[in-house]
N, C-alpha and C positions, 0 to 999 in steps of 0.2 A: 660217951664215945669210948670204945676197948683200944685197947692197945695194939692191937693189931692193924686195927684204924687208921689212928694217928700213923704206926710206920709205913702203913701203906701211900697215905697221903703225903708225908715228907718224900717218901721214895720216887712219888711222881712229880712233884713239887721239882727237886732238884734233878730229876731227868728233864722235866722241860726247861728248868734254867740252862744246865749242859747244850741243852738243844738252842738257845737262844744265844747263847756265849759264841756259839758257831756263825751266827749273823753277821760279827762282828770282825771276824775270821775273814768271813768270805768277801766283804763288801770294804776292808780298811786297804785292799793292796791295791784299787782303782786309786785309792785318794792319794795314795802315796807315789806308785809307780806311773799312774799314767798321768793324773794333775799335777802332783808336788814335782816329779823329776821328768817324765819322756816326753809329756804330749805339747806344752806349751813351747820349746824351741823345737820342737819338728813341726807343727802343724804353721807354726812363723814362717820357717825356711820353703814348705812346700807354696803357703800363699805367696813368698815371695817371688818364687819361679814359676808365677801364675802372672805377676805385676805387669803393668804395662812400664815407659820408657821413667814414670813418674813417681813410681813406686806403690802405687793404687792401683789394690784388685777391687772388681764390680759386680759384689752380690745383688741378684736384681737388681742390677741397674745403678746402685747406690755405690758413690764412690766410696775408698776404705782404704785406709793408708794401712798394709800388709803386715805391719809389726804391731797393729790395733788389732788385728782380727782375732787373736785368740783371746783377747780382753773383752771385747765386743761378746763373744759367744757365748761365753763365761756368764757376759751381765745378761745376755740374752737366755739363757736355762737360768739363770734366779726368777727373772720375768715366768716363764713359765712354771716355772716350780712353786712361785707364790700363787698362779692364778688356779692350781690344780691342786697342790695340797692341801688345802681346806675344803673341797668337797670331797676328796677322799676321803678326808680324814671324821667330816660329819656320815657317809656313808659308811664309812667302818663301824661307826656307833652307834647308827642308826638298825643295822643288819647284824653288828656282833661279828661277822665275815671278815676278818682280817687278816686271816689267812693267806687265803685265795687273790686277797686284793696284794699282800705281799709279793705274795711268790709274780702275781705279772710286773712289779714295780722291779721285782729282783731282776727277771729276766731279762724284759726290756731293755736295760741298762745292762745286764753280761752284753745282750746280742749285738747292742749298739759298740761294745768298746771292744767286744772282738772282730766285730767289721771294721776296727781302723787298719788290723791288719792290711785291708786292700787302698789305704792311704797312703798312695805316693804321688810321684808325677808332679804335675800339678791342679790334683785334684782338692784344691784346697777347702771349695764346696762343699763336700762329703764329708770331710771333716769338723768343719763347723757343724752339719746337722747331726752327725753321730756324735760329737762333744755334747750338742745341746739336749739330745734327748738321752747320753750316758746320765750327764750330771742332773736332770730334771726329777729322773725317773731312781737316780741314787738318792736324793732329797726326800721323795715320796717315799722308797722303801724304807728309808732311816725314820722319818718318824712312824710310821707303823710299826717298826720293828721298836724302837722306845716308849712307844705307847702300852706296848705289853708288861714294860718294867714292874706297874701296880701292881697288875695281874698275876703273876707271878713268882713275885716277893711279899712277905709280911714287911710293915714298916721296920723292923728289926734287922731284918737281913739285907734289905734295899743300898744300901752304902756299900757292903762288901761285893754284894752281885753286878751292880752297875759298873763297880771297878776292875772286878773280872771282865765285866766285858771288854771294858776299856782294854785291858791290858793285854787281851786275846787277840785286839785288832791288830796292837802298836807289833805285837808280836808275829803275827803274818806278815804286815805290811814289809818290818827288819829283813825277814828269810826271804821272801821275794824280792824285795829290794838287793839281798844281797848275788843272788841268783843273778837277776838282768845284770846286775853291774859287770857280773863273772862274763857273762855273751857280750854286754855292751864295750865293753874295755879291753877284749881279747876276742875280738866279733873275727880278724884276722883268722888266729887259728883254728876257728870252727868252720873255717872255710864261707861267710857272710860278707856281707859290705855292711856298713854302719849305717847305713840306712832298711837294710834288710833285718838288722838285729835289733833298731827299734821298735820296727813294724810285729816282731816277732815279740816282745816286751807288752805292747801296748796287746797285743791279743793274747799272750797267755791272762794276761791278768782278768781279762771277761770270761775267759775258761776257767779261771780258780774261784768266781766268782760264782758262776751258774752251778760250778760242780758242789761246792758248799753248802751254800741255800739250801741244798735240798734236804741238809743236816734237822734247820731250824722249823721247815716246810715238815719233815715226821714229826720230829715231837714236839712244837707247838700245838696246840689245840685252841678249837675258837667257844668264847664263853656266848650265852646268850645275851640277844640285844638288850639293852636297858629302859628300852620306851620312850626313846629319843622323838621328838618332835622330827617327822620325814619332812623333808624339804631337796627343793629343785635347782633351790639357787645356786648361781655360778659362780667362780672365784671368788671375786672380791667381794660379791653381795653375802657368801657365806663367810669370806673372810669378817667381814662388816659384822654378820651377827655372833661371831663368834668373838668380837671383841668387847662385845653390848652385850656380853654372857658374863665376859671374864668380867664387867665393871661392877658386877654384882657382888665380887669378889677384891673388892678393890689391896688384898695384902698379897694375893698369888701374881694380880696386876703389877704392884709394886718391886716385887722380886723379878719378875719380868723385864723388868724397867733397868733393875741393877743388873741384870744379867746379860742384856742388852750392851749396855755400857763396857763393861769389863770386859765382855767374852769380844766384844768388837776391835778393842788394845790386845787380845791375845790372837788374832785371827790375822790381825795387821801385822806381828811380831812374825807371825808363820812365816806370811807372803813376803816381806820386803828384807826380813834377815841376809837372804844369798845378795840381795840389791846392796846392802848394807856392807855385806862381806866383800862382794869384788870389786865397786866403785868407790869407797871412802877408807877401805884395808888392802884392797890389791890383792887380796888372795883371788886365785886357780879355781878351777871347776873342779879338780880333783878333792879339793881344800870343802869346796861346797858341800858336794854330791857324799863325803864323808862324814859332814859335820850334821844333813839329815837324816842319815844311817845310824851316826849315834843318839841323836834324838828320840827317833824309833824306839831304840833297844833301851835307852834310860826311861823313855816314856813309861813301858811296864811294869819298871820296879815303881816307877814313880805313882800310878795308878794304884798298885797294890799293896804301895807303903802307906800314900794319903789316906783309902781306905782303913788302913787297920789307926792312925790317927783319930779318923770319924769316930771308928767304935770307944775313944776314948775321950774325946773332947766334943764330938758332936760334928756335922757335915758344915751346919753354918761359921763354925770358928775356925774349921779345920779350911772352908775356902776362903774366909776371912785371911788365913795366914799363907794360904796361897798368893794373895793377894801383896802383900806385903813383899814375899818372894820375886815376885813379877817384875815389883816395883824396883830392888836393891837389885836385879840380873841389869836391868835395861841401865839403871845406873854407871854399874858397871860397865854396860857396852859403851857405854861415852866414851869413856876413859880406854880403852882397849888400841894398844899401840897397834899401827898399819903396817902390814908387812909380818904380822904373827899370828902364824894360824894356829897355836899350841894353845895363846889366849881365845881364839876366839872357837876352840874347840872347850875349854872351859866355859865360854860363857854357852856354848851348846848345850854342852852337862847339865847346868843349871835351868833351864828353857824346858829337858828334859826329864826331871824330875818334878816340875809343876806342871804341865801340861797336860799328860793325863790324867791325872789327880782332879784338878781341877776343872777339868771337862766330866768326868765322872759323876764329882757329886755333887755337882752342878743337877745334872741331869736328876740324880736319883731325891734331891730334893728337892724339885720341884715336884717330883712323882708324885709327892706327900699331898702338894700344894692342889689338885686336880679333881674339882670335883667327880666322881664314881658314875661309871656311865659315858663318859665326854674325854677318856683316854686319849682318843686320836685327835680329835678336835681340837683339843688342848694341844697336845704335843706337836700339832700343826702350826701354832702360833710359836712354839717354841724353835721350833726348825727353822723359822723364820727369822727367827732374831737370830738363829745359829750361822744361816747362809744366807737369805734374804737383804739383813738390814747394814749388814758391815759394809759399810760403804765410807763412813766416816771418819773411822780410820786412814784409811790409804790417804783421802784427801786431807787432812791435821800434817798426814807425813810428805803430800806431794805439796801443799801451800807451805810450810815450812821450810823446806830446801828448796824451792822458788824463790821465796822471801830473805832468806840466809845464804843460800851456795853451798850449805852443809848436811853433809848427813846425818852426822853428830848432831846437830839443832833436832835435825826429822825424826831420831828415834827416840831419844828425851822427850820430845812433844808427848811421847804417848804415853808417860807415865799418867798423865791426867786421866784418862780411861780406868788406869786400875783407883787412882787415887777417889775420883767421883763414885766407880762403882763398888769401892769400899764403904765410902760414906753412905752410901744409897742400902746396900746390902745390911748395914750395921741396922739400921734404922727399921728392918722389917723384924717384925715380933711372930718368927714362923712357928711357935705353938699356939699363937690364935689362930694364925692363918691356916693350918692343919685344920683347926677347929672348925674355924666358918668354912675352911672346903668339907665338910665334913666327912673327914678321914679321923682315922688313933689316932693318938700322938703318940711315939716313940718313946723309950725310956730317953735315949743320946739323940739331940737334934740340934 
């Protein structure tokens, strides 16, 4: 091969990463501005100004105490998102077309979450069905768009790239976040109601979302199919054989299992922290909505310091030691005096330095683990331990302060998660399992 070759091919190489770095850009400011901070207390207060005398609105007919509803819809788009993204994800592999299957996953989910703009009133209805089909259809774009990771990258480069991505999101997600907060908290003198300035939040962010994608939709390109076995089956039945794949594979199964585990204690840490922060510390919403802000913004460095870590120590020790990190933050939180939000903007710092790191190369090691051909498929089971299966968490942290009175009790509970999927993690021998997925193995892994 000439040299001219080769630079031709790195050239295009790293313009389609460029282009896929964009994904992450476009699709991280939904998770942050309209899930993590706008949509879950407005879409509450709307159904509650729908409630009857009881406090229960009546989706079809089904009663629904109003401060459940946005938790309900929530669990209800994971339900759909499991039943849908394993036959995407076997048709993307089957077709090679992953594309075209992105860009409608991307859409869908802008179109849905800039129609919340017209959620007021109490149209609380429309809300839930635009929540359920933004988050369904963000689930479905995210692993197709992680599924290209292999493709993409050489096992060599796979750590640093996935951490870019990472750190591309945490980084949009920061500037828009800080953007809304400038209209939200000063809605007054742009002449808005604060209701009008969420509405206005909740839809630029499907407009930053749609207008992005189109970055990753040019310079991705789709490879040919791999002569995947076509199949018709539905959700769960293609879920079903796609786990009767992976047991063929029993060491990518097993890091599946730890990543499960772990990433479930870091998914729980996300959600109930502000819980944490205003009913067992007493701090403010201002205290909050700043302390996910700096999250954000430490997430970046922290994604593209863990990265360059990998290239020294390898992805597996480097989240090994994430792990450990996880474990001495949440410690800490015990201990974190009520009524100081300086401390528990420290323990923020800390939350945000492993968190995208940790989600990073997570990701890009399993990339490794995947047998060739079965990208999406794969990554479909994985999205599912990502959003699907964290359900065990919340409940460890709501049985425990049921049982105790304490929150302190509830968020200690959860070191067991990082502690088990330390153990579990340690335990998998990922240059065999490179092996049997038959992929390279990397010089650092």
């Amino acid at each position: 091969m000439s040299a001219d070759t080769v630079r031709t091919e790195v050239f295009d190489r790293k313009r389609e990463q460029r282009g896929w770095y964009f994904y992450d850009w476009a699709c991280s400011v939904y998770s942050t501005s309209v899930l993590t901070v706008f949509l879950g207390p407005y879409l509450t207060s709307v159904a509650k100004s729908a409630a009857d005398a009881d406090g229960f609105v009546h989706p079809l007919g089904v009663p629904v105490r109003a401060g459940s509803f946005f938790a309900y819809s929530v669990s209800l788009s994971v339900i759909v998102a499991v039943l849908v993204m394993p036959l995407v994800g076997a048709a993307a592999d089957r077709t090679g077309r992953k594309k075209p299957l992105l860009g409608a996953a991307a859409y869908t989910g802008a179109a849905a979450t800039t129609g919340m703009f017209f959620l007021d009133g109490d149209h609380y209805l429309l809300g839930g069905v635009l929540l359920v089909v933004a988050n369904a259809a963000q689930s479905v774009a995210s692993m197709l768009y992680n599924s290209y990771l292999p493709q993409i990258a050489p096992p060599e480069e796979r750590d640093a790239v996935s951490s870019r991505g990472w750190a591309f999101g945490y980084a949009a997600g920061s500037l828009v976040l800080i953007v809304n907060l400038v209209l939200y908290m000063g809605h007054d003198s742009f002449g808005v109601s604060e209701t009008m300035a969420v509405r206005i939040c909740l839809a630029t962010a499907g407009l930053w979302w749609g207008a992005f994608t189109l970055v990753p939709l040019n310079r991705l390109r789709d490879r040919g199919a791999k002569g995947t076995t076509p199949t018709t089956a539905p959700g769960l039945r293609q879920l079903a054989a796609t786990v009767r794949d992976m047991r063929r594979h029993p060491l990518t199964l097993a890091f599946l299992l730890a990543y499960l585990i772990y990433n479930d204690g870091i998914q729980t840490v996300i959600s109930q922290a502000s819980v944490y922060g205003s009913e067992e510390l007493g701090l403010g919403q201002s205290t909050l909505i700043g302390a996910v802000l700096l999250v954000q913004v430490l997430a970046v460095a922290g994604a593209l310091g863990m990265g360059r870590l990998a290239r020294t120590y390898g992805a597996k020790r480097t989240i090994l030691g994430s792990l450990v990190a996880w474990t001495v933050t949440l410690a800490a939180g015990y201990f974190l005096p009520a009524g100081a939000p300086v401390w528990f903007f420290v323990l923020a710092s800390g939350i945000g330095l492993v968190l995208g790191g940790s989600q990073a190369l997570s990701r890009s090691l399993f990339s490794h683990l995947v047998p060739p051909g079965k990208e999406a498929e794969y990554f479909s089971a994985y999205e599912m331990s990502d959003r699907g299966m964290s359900w065990l968490g919340p409940l460890l942290f709501g049985i425990t302060y049921q049982l105790t009175g304490s929150y302190r009790d509830a968020i200690i509970s959860l070191v067991a998660f990082f502690v088990i999927g330390f153990a579990l993690l340690a335990r998998v021998p990922v240059r065999r399992a490179i092996l049997d997925a038959g992929n390279p193995v990397p010089e650092r892994i």
